[in-house]
C-alpha positions as CSV (number, residue, x, y, z in Angstrom):
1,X,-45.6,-34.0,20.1
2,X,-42.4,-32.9,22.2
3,X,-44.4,-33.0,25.4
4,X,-45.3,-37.2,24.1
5,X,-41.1,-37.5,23.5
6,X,-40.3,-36.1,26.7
7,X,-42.5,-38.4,28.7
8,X,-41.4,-41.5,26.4
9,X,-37.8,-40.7,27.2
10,X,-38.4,-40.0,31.0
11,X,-39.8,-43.7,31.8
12,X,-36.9,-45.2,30.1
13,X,-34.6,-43.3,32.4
14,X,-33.1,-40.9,30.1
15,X,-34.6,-37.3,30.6
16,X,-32.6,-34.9,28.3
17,X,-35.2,-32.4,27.2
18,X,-33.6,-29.1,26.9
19,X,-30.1,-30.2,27.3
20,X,-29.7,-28.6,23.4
21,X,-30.7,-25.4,24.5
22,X,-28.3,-25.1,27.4
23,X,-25.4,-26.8,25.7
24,X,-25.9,-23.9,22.3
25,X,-26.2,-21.1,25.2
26,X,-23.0,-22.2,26.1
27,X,-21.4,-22.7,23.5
28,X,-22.5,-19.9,21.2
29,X,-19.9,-17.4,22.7
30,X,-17.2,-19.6,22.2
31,X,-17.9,-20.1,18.3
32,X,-18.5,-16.2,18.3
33,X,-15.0,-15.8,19.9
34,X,-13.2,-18.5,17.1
35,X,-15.0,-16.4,14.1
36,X,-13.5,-13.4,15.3
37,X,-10.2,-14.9,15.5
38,X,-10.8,-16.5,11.9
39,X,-11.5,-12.9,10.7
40,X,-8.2,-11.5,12.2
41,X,-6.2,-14.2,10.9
42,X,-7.5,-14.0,7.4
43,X,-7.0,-9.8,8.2
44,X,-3.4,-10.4,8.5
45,X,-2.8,-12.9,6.0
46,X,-4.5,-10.4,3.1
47,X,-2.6,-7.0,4.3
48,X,0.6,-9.3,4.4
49,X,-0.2,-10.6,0.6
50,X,-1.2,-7.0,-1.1
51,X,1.7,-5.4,1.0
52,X,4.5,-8.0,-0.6
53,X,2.8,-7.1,-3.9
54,X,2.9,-3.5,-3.2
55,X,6.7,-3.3,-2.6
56,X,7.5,-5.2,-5.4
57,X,5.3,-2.4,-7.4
58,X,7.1,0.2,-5.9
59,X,10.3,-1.1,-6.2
60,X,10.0,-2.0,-9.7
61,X,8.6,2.0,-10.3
62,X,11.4,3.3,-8.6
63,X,14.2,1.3,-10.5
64,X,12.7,2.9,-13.8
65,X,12.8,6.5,-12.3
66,X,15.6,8.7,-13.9
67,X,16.7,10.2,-10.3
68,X,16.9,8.8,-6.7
69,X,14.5,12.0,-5.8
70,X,12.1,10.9,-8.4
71,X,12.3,7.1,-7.6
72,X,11.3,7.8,-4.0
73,X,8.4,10.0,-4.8
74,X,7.4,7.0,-7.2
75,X,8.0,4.3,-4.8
76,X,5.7,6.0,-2.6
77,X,2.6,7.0,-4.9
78,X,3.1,3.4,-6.4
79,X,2.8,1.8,-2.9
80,X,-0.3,3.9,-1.9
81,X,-1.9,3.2,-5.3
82,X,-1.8,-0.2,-5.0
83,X,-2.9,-0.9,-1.8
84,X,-5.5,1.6,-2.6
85,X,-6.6,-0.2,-5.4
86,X,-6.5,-4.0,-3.6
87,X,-9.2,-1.9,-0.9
88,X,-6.2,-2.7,2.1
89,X,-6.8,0.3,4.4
90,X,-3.5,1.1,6.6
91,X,-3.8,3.0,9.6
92,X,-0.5,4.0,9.2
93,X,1.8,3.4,5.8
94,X,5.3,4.1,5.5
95,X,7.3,3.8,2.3
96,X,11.2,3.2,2.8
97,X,13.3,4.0,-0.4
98,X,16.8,3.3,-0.6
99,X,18.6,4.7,-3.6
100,X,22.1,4.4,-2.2
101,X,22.9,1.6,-4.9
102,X,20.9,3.8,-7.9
103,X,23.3,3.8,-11.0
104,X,22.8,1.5,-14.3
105,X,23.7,-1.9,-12.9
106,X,22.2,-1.2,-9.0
107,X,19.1,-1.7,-6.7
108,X,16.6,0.3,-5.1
109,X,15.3,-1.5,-2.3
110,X,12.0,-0.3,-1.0
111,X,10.4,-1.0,2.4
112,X,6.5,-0.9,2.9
113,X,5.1,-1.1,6.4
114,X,1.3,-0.8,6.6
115,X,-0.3,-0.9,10.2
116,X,-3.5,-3.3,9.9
117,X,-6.2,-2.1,12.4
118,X,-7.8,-4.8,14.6
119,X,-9.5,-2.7,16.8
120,X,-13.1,-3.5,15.7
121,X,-12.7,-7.1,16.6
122,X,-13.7,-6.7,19.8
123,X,-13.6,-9.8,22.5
124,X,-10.4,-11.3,21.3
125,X,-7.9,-8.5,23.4
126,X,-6.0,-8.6,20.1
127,X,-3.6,-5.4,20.2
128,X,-5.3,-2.6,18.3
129,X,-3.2,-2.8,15.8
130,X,-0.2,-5.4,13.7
131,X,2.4,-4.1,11.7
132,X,3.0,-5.9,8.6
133,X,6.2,-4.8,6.5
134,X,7.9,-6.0,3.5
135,X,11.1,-5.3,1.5
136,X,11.4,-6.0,-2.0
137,X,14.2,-4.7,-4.7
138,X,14.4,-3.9,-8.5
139,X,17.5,-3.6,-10.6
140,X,18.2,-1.0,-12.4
141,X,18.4,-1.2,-16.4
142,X,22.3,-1.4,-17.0
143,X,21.6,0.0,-20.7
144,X,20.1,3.1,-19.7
145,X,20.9,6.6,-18.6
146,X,20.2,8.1,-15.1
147,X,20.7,11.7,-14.3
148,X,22.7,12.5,-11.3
């Protein structure tokens, strides 16, 4: 039946059997190479999202904390918890904890970096990894005792 088509379409003049094929050969890699870049983009835009959600977790742990030693060790398992928990895997995480304001009244401000790998997406010379940080801070309860 293709054969019938091809010879139909050659005596009018227009002979375009096979011009599919080559223009999907051609094309495929390019739509292989946007995917990629889809899957990065939505990579970065989820790691930034759960990271902004993990500061404000820690931050909000380590204003409840009774001592600027305990609120850092509480900003930090806090952090790693809840990325843990959103499945965001960090090939590097660092929690920032600044207790220089902690007194009834202050802020601790806490900093999460969390390196996102992209090194699997290969094609794309993307770096191998993108650093993706967030700050967020928490008052402290002014009706409540600390120990210092």
């Amino acid at each position: 039946m293709t054969a019938v088509r091809c010879r139909w379409r050659e005596r009018l003049g227009r002979d375009e059997c096979g011009s599919v094929a080559a223009e999907l050969v051609l094309l495929t890699p390019l739509l292989i190479l946007m995917l990629l870049f889809v899957v990065a983009l939505g990579r970065l835009s989820g790691a930034r999202l759960e990271v902004d959600g993990a500061a404000a977790q820690a931050a909000r742990a380590a204003s409840i904390a009774r001592d600027p030693g305990t609120a850092v060790v509480m900003a930090t398992q806090t952090a790693t918890a809840a990325l843990g928990s959103d499945h965001v895997t960090c090939a590097q995480l660092t929690v920032s904890t600044d207790t220089a304001q902690f007194a009834p009244g202050g802020s601790v401000a806490v900093t999460v970096t969390c390196h996102v790998a992209l090194s699997d997406l290969t094609g794309l010379r993307l770096p191998a990894s993108e650093s993706v940080t967030s700050r967020a801070t928490a008052v402290v309860d002014t009706f409540r005792s600390t120990s210092q």
